[in-house]
C-alpha positions as CSV (number, residue, x, y, z in Angstrom):
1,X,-5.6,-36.3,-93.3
2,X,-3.7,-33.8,-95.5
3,X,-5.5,-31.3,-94.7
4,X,-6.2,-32.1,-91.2
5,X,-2.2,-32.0,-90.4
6,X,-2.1,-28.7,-92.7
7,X,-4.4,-26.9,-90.0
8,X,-2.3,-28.4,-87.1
9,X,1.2,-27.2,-88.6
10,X,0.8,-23.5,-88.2
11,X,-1.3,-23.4,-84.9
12,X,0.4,-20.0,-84.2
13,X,-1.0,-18.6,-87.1
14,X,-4.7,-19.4,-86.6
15,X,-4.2,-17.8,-83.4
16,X,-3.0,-14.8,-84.7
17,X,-5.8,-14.9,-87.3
18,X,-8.5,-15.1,-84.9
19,X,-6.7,-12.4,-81.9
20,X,-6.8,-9.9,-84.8
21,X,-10.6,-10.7,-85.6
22,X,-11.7,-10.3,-82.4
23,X,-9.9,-7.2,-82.3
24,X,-11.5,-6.1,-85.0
25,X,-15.0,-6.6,-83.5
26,X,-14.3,-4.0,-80.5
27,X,-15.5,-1.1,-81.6
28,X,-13.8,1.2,-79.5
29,X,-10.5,-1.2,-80.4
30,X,-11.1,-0.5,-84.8
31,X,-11.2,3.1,-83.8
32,X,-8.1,2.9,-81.8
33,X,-6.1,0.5,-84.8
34,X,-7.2,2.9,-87.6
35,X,-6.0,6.5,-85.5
36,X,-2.6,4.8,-85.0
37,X,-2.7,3.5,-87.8
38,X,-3.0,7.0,-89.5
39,X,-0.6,8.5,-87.5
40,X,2.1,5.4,-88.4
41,X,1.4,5.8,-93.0
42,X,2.1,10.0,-91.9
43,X,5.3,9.2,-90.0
44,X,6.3,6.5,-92.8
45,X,5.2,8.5,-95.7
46,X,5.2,12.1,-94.2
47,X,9.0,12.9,-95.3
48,X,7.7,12.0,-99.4
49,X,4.7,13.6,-99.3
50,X,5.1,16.8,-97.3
51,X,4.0,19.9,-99.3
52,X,7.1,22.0,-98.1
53,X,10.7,21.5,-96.1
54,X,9.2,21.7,-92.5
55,X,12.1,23.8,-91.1
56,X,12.5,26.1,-94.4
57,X,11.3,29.5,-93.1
58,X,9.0,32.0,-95.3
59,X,8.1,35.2,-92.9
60,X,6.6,36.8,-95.8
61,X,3.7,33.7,-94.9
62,X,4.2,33.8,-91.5
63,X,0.8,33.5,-89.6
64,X,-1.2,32.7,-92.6
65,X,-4.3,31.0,-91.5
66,X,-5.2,27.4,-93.0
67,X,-5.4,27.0,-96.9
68,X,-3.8,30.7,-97.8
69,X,-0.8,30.7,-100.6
70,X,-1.0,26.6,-100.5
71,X,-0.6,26.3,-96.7
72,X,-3.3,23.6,-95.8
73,X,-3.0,24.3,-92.1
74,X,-1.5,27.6,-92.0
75,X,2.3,28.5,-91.5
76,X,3.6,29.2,-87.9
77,X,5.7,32.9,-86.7
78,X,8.3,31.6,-88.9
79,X,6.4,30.9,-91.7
80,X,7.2,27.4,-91.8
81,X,4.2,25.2,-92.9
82,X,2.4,23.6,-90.4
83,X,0.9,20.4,-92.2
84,X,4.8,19.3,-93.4
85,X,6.0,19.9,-89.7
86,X,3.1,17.9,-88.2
87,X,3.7,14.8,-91.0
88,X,7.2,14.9,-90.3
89,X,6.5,15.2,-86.4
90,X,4.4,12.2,-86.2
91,X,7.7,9.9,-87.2
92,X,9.9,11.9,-84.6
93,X,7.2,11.5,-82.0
94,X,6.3,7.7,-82.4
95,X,9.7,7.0,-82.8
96,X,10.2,8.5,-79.5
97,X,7.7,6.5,-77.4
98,X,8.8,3.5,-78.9
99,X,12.4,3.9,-77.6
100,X,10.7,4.7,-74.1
101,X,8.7,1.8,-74.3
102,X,11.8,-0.5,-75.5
103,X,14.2,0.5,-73.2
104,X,11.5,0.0,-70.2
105,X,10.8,-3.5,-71.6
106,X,14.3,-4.2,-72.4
107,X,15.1,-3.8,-68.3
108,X,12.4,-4.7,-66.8
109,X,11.0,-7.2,-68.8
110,X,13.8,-9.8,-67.9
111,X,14.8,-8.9,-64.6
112,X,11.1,-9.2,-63.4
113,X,10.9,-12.9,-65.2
114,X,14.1,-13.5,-63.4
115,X,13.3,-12.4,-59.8
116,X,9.6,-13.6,-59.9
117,X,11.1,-17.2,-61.3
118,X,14.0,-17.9,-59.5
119,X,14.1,-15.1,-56.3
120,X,16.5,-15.3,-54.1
121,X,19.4,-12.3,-54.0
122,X,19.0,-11.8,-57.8
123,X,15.2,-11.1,-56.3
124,X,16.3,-9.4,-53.9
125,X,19.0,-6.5,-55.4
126,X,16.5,-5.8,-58.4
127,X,13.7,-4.7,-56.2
128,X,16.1,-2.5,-54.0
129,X,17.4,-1.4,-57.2
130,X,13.6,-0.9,-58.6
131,X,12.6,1.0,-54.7
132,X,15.5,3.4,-55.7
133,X,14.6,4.6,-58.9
134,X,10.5,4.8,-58.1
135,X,12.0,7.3,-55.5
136,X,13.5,9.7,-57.8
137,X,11.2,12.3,-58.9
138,X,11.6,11.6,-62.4
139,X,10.7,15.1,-64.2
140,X,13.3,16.6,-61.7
141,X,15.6,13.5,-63.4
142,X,14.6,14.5,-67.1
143,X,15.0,18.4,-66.3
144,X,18.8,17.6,-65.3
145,X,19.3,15.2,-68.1
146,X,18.5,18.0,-70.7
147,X,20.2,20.1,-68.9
148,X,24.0,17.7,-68.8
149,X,23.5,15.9,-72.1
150,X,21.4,18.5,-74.4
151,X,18.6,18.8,-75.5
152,X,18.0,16.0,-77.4
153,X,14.7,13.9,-77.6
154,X,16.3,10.5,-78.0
155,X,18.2,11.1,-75.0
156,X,15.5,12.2,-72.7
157,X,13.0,9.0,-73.6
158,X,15.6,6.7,-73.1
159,X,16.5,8.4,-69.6
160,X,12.8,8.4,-69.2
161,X,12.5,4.2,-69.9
162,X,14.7,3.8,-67.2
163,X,12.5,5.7,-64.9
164,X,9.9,3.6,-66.3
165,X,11.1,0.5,-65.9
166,X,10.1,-0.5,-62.1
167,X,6.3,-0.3,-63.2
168,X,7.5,-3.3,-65.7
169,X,9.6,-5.3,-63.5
170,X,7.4,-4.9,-60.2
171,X,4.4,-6.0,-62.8
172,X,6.6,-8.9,-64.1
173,X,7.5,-10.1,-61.0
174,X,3.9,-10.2,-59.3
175,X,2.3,-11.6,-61.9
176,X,5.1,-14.3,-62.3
177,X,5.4,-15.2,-59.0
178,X,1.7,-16.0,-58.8
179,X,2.0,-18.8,-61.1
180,X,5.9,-20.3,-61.1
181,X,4.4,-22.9,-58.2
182,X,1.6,-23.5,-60.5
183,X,1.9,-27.4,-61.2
184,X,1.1,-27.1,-64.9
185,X,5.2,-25.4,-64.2
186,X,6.3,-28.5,-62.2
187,X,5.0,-31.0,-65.0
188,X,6.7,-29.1,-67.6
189,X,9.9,-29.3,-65.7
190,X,9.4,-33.2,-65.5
191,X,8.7,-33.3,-68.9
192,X,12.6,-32.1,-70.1
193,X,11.8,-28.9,-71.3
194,X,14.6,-25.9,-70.4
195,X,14.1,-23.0,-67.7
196,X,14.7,-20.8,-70.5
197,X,11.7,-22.8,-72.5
198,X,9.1,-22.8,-69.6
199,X,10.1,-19.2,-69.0
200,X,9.6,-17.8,-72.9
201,X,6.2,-20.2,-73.1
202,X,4.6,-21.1,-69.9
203,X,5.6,-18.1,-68.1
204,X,6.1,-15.2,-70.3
205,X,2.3,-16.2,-71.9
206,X,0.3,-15.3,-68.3
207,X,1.8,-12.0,-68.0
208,X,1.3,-11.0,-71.6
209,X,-2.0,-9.3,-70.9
210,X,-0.7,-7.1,-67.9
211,X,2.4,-6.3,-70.5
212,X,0.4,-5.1,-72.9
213,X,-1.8,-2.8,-71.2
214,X,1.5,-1.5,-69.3
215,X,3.1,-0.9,-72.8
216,X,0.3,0.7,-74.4
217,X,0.3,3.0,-71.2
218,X,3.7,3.8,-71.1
219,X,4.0,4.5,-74.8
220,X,0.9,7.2,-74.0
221,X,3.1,8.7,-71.2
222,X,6.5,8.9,-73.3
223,X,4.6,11.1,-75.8
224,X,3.3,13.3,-72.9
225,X,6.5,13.8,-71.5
226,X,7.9,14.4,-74.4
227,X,5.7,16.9,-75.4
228,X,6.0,18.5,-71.8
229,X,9.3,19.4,-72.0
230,X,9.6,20.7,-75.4
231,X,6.7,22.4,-74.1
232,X,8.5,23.9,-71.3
233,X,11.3,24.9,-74.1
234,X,13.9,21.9,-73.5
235,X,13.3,20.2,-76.9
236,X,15.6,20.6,-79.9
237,X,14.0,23.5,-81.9
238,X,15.0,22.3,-85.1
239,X,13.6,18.7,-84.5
240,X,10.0,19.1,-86.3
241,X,7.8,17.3,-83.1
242,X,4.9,18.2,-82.1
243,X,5.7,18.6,-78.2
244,X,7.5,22.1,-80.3
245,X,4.7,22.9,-82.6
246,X,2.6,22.8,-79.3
247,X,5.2,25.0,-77.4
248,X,5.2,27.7,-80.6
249,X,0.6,27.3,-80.5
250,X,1.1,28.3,-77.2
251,X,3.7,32.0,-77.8
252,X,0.9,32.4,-80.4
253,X,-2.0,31.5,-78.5
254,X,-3.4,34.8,-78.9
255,X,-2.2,36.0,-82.3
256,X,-3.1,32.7,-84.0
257,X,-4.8,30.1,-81.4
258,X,-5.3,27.6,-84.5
259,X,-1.2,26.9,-84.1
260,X,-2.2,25.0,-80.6
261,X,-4.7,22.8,-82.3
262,X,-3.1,20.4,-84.2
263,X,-0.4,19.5,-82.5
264,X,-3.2,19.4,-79.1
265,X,-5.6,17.1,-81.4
266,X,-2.3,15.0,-82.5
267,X,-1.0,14.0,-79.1
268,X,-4.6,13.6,-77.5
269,X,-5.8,11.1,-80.5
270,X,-2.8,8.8,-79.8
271,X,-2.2,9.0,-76.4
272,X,-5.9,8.0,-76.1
273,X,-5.7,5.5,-79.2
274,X,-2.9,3.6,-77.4
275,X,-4.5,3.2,-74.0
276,X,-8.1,2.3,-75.5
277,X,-5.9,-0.5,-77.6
278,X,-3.9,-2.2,-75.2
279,X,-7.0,-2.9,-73.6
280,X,-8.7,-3.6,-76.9
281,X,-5.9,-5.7,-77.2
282,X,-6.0,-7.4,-74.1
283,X,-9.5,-8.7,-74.5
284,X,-8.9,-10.1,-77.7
285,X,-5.6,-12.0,-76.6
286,X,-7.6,-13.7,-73.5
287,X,-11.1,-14.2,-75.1
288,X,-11.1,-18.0,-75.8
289,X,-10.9,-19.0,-79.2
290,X,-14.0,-20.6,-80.9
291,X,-12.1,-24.1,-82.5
292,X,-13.5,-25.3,-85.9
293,X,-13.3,-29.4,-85.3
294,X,-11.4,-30.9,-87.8
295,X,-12.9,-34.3,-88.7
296,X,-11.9,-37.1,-86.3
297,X,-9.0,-39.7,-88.2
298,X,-8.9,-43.5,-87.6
299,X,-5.3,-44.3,-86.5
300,X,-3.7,-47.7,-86.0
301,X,-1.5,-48.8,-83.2
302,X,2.2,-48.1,-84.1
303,X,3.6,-51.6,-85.4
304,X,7.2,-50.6,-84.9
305,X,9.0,-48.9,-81.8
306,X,7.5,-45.4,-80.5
307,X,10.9,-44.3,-79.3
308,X,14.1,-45.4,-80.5
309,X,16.2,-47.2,-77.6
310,X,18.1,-45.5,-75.3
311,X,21.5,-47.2,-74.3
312,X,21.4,-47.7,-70.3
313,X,24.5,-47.9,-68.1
314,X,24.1,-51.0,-66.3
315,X,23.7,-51.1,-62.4
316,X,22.3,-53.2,-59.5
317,X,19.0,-51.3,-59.0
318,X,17.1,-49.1,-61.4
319,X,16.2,-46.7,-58.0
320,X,18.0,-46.6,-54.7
321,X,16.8,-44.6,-51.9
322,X,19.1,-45.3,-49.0
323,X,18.8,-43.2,-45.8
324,X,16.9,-40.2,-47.6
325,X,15.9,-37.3,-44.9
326,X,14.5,-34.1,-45.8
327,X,14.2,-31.1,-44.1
328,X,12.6,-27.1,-43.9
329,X,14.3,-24.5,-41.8
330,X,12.5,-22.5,-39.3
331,X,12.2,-19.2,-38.0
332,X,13.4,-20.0,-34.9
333,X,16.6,-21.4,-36.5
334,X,15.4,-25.3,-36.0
335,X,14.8,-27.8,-38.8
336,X,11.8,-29.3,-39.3
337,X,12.1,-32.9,-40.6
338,X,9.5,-34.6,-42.9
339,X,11.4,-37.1,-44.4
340,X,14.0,-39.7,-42.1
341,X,16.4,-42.8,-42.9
342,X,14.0,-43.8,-45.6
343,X,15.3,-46.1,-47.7
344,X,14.4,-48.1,-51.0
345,X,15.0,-49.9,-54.2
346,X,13.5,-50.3,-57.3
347,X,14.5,-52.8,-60.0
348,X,13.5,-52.2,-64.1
349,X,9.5,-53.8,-64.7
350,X,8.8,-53.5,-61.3
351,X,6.4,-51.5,-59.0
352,X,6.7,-50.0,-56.1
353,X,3.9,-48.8,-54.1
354,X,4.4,-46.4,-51.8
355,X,1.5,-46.1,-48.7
356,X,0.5,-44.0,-45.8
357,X,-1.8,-40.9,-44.8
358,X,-1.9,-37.6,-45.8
359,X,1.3,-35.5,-44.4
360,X,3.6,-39.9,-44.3
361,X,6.4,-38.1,-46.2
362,X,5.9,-40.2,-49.4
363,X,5.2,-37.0,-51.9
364,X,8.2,-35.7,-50.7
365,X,10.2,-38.9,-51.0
366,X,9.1,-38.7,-54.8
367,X,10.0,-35.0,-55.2
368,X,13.2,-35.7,-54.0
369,X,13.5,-38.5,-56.4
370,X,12.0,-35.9,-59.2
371,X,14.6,-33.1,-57.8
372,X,11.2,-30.8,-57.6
373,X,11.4,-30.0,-54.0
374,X,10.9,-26.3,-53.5
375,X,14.1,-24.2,-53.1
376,X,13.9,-23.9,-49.5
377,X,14.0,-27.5,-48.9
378,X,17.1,-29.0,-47.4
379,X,18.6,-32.7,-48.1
380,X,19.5,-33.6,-44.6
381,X,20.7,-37.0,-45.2
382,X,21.1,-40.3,-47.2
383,X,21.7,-41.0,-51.1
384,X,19.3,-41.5,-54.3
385,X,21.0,-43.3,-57.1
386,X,19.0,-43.8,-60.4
387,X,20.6,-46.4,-62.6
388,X,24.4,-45.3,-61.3
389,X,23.2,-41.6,-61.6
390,X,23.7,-40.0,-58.6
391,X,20.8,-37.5,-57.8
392,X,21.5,-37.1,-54.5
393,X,24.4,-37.8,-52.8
394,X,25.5,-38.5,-49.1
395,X,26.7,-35.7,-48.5
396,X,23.3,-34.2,-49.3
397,X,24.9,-32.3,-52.8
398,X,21.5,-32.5,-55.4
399,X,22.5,-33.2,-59.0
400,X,22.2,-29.6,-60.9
401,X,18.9,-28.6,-62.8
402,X,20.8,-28.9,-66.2
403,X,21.6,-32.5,-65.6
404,X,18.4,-33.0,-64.2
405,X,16.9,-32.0,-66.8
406,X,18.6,-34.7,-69.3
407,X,17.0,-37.0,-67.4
408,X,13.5,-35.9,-66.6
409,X,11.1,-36.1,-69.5
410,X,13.5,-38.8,-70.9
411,X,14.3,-41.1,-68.5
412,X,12.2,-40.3,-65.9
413,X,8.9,-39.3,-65.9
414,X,5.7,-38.1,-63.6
415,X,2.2,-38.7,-63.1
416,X,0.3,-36.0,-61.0
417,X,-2.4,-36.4,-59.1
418,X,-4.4,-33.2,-60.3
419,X,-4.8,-33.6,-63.8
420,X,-6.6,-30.3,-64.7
421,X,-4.1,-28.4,-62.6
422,X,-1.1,-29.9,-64.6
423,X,-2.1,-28.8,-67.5
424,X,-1.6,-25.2,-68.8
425,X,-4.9,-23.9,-69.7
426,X,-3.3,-21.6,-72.4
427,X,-2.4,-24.4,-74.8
428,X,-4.2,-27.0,-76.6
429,X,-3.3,-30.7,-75.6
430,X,-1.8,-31.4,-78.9
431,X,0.8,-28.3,-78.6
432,X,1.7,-29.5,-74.8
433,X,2.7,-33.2,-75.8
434,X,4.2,-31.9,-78.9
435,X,6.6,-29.9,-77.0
436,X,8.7,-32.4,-75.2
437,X,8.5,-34.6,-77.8
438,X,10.6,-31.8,-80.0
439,X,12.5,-30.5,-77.4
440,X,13.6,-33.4,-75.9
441,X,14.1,-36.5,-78.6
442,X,14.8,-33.5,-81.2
443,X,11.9,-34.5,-83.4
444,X,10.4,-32.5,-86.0
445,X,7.3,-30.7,-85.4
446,X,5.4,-33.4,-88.1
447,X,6.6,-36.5,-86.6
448,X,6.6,-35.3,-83.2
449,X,2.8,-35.0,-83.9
450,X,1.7,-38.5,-85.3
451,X,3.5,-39.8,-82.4
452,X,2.0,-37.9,-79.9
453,X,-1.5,-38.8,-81.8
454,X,-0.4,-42.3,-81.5
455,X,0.4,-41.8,-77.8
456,X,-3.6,-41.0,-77.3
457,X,-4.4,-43.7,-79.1
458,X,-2.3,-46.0,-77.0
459,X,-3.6,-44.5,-74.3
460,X,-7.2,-45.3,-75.2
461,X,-8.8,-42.1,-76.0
462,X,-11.0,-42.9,-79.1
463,X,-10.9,-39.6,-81.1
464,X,-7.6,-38.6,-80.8
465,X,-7.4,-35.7,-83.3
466,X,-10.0,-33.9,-81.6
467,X,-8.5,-34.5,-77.9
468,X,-5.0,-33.4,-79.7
469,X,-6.9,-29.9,-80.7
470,X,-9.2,-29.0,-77.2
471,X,-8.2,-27.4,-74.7
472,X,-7.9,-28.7,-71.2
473,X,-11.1,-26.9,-69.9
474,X,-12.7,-29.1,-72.8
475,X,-12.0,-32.5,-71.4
476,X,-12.8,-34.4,-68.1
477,X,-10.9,-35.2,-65.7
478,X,-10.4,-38.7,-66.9
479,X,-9.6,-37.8,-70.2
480,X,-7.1,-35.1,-69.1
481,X,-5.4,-38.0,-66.5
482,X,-4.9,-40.3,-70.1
483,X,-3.6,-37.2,-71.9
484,X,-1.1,-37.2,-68.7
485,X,-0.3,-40.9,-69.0
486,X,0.3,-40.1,-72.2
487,X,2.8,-37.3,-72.1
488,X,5.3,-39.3,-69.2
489,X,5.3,-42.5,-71.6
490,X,5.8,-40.1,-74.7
491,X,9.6,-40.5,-74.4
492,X,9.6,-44.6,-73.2
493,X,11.0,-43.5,-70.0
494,X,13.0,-46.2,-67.6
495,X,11.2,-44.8,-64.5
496,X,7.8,-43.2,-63.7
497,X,6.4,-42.1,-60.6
498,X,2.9,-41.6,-60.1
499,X,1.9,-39.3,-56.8
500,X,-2.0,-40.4,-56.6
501,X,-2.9,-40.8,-60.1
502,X,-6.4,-42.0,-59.4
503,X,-7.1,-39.3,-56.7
504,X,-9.2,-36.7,-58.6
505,X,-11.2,-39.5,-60.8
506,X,-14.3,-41.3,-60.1
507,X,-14.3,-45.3,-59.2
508,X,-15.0,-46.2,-63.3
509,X,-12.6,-44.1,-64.0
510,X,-10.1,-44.8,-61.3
511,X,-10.3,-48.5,-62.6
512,X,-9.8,-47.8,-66.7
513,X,-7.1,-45.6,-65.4
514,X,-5.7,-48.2,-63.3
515,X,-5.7,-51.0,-66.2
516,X,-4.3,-48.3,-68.8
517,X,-1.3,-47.9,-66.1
518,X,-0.8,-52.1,-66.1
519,X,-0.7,-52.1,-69.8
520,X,1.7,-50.0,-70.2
521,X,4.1,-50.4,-67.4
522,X,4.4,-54.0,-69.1
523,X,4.7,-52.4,-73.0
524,X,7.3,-50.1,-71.8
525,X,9.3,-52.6,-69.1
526,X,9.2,-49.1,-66.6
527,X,9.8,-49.2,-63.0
528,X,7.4,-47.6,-61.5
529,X,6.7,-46.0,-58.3
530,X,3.5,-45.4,-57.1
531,X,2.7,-43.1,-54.4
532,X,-0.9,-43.6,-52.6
533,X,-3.2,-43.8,-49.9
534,X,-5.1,-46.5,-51.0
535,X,-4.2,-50.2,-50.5
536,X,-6.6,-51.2,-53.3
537,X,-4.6,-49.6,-55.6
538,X,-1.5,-51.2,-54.2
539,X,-2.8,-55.2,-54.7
540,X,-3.9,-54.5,-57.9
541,X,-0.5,-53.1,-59.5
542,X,2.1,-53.4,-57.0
543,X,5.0,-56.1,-56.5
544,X,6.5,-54.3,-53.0
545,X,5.3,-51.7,-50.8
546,X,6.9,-49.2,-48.7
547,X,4.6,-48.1,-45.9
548,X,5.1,-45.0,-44.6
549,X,4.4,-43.1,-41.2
550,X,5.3,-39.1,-40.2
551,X,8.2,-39.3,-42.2
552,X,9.6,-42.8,-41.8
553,X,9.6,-46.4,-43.1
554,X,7.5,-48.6,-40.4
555,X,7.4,-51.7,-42.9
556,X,8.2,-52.4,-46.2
557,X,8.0,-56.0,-48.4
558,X,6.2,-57.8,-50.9
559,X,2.8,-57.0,-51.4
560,X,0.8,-60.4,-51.0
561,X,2.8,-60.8,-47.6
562,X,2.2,-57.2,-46.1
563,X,-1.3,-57.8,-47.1
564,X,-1.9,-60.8,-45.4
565,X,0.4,-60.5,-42.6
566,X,1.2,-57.0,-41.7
567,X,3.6,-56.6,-39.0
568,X,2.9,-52.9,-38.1
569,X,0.3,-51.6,-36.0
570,X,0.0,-48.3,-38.7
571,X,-0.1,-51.0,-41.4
572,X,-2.8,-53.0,-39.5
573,X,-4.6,-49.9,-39.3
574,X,-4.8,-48.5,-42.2
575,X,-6.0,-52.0,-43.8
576,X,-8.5,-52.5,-41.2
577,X,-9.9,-48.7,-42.2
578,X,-10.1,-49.8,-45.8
579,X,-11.6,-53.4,-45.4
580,X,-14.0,-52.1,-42.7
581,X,-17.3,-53.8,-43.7
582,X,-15.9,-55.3,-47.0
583,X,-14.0,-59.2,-47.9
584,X,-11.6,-60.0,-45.8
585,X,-8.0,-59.6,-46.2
586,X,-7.3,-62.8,-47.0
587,X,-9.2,-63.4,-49.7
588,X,-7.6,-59.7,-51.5
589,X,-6.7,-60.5,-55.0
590,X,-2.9,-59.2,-55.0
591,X,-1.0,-58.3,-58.3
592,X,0.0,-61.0,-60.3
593,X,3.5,-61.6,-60.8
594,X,6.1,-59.1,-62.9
595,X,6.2,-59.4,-66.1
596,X,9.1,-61.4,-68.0
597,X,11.4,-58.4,-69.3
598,X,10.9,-56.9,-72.1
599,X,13.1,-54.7,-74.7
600,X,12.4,-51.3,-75.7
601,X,11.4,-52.4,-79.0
602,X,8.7,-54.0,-77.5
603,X,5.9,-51.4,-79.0
């Protein structure tokens, strides 16, 4: 067990450990790693170890060829030696794509999370901002900037990350906006965790591999540029680099061609070394990692509380939905509504189903509730109240994101109904229930793991150590439902809503699924609401129902009386499509009554 727990505490480092393997495999990737990594010991080193000062001059020695009067590589027209100068140039020239490279990463990094994540007019001045300076022609930019502010390497790479920049942001951006409606994003907002959290993890983890290779490009460019202009004559002549060294080969190119060579072998090698290992890079960071199994543990039910008791503000109803409408603007300046005068309550150990057809309204009656509706989304009427909390109020103002975020994860939680898409592929199971378990009841990293083993124990899944250590492409569907069951009870939340749980599951599964959801709505004392299409699913769990049709309440009540004497003609119908051929509706079995109430040390 020791050791099993020692291997989960540092999952980071395995990681790292096995990125750096695979890198190490590529071939063309070593090659790449050892060049700059050459190139890195000369800059670090080069200033102790060079044979000569590289700026003292010696025209007695001037244009000696390599290895004459102790001049490995010659001396240039000023007799300075060529080997010291092209040491000390490697520091001055890596340094110098690295401050291009920051200061491109440094402004476009977070204003392209930023847009792509939020969007709106933040969205929309950064990209006119971005269209501005791809205009420029940025040589014509770096020529004035030597000229106005000297010439001075430093200052033309960082004027030269600016002009950078926009291939960072415009990458960021794209790359983020193609997964910020992912739902693995929407379950880690219900789980509690922070923008700022799901940004730095969720987020910032897809677009690594684009980043990378944009880095590794840029820092290739820089030391072109660079060299380019000290080329044309605009670098500092005392600054030993080798864009100079190249710019001297070249007024000697036919008294001594040699002087051209080692600079021109020096910037090709890593310009090329830094392209061929981003990519190198790249593969290795998005190849799957081969898991070593650790041996599956035996773990006992918890015999004391799983989470310590949260003090409730008493109120009349746990949930109240009263006169809810929601709306999306149009084009054409109308609003189309999709949610009207609904209204509801929910009390604490009770369940709630709520019914109708694909496109009734009732997902985005439990967004609402959730406060997950997309931005565009517009509140056009009525109140939600959770436990005195206002979410919503009448006058259509939504709770903020901050607040909401206290509650979500801790006192409310969510069910999805696509399992596999709610989970982010790039983390194991363990880390995504550890996670909200840390960040939201503030435990440490070692308990928040045994409890979030014991979760999948409670949960049913029989070897929970290796479930806490796959991946979700390594489970079913079923078992990634259980690990989702699993996270929303992880904090012993006071209200869950489940939007189709059993949707994406088989009928075996749909029913173990079922009875794991009974089990624990009654350990917990949650009040649940359960959003379906099925009416099956509704007598087996529910005490009311709420049926619902384009947008609108048509009947609500008790479930063994809408069953049995449905008042609706939509009700009607949609029991008469699910008991076509089958029993009767009288003779349904209907859920059984609540539960007697229960504290939250019931665990």
């Amino acid at each position: 067990m020791t050791e099993t727990l020692a291997q989960i505490d540092k999952p980071e480092d395995a990681v790292r450990s096995g990125v750096f393997k695979r890198l190490l495999k590529n071939p063309l990737g070593l090659v790449a790693l050892i060049v700059l990594a050459l190139v890195v010991v000369a800059g670090v080193i080069g200033p102790l170890v060079a044979p000569f000062d590289p700026n003292k001059a010696d025209l007695v020695n001037a244009l000696v060829g390599p290895g004459t009067n102790g001049h490995l590589l010659g001396t240039d027209s000023a007799g300075r030696d060529v080997l010291s100068r092209l040491l000390i140039g490697a520091q001055s020239t890596l340094l110098a794509a690295a401050l291009a490279a920051g200061v491109a990463l440094i402004i476009g990094l977070p204003s392209g999370l930023m847009a792509g994540y939020f969007g709106g007019w933040f969205d929309s001045v950064a990209s006119w901002c971005t269209n501005v300076l791809m205009s420029l022609p940025a040589i014509i930019i770096l020529l004035a900037a030597s000229a106005a502010l000297g010439r001075s390497v430093w200052i033309s790479m960082t004027v030269f990350g600016v002009l950078m920049s926009p291939g960072i942001f415009r990458l960021t951006r794209t790359s983020v906006q193609a997964v910020r409606n992912e739902l693995y994003v929407d379950a880690a907002r219900v789980a509690g965790l922070s923008t700022g959290s799901i940004i730095g993890k969720h987020i910032l983890f897809v677009v690594r591999a684009p980043l990378i290779i944009q880095t590794s490009i840029v820092c290739g460019i820089a030391i072109a540029i660079q060299a380019a202009l000290e080329f044309l004559g605009l670098g500092d002549p005392l600054t030993p680099t080798w864009g100079v060294m190249l710019n001297e080969g070249f007024i000697n190119i036919y008294g001594s061609p040699i002087l051209a060579v080692w600079p021109g072998v020096a910037i090709s090698l890593t310009v090329g070394s830094f392209v061929v290992l981003g990519n190198a890079l790249r593969d290795a960071l998005e190849d799957s990692p081969k898991h070593k199994r650790a041996k599956p543990i035996k773990l006992t039910p918890p015999k004391t509380e799983l989470i310590s008791t949260v003090e409730l503000e008493e109120s009349e109803h746990l949930l109240t939905v009263d006169g809810l409408g929601v709306g999306y603007p149009q084009p054409n300046g109308k609003t189309k509504t999709v949610v009207s005068d609904v209204s509801f309550h929910l009390d604490r150990g009770e369940v709630l189903g709520i019914v109708g057809e694909s496109g009734s309204g009732k997902s985005q009656t439990a967004f609402s509730i959730l406060g997950l509706l997309p931005a565009e989304a517009e509140i056009t009427g009525g109140s939600i109240t959770f436990d005195g909390v206002p979410l919503v109020s009448a006058s259509g103002h939504r709770l903020s994101q901050g607040r909401l975020a206290q509650l979500r994860g801790s006192r409310i939680a969510y069910i999805p109904q696509e399992p596999m898409s709610n989970l982010d592929p790039n983390f194991t199971i363990g880390y995504q229930l550890v996670r909200p378990l840390v960040k939201v009841l503030g435990l440490s990293k070692a308990d928040a793991r045994k409890r979030a083993l014991e979760l999948l124990t409670i949960v049913g899944i029989t070897n929970p150590q290796r479930t806490f250590d796959a991946y979700p492409h390594e489970v079913s569907g079923g078992m990634a439902q259980r690990v989702l069951i699993a996270g929303a009870v992880s904090c012993n939340p006071d209200l869950l809503i489940a939007d189709e749980p059993t949707t994406a599951l088989d009928v075996t599964v749909q029913a173990e699924v079922l009875d794991l959801l009974r089990d624990l709505q009654a350990r917990f004392n949650m009040g649940v609401v359960l959003v379906t299409h099925n009416f099956g699913v509704v007598a087996d769990l529910c005490d009311r129902v709420v049926v619902m049709q384009n947008g609108r309440v048509v009947e609500s009540g008790d479930v063994r009386t809408i069953l049995r004497e449905p008042a609706d003609r939509y009700t009607q119908t949609l029991l008469s499509a699910m008991l076509e051929g089958k029993t009767p509706m009288s003779m349904l079995t209907v859920a059984a009554p609540a539960a007697a109430p229960t504290t939250k040390a019931g665990l």
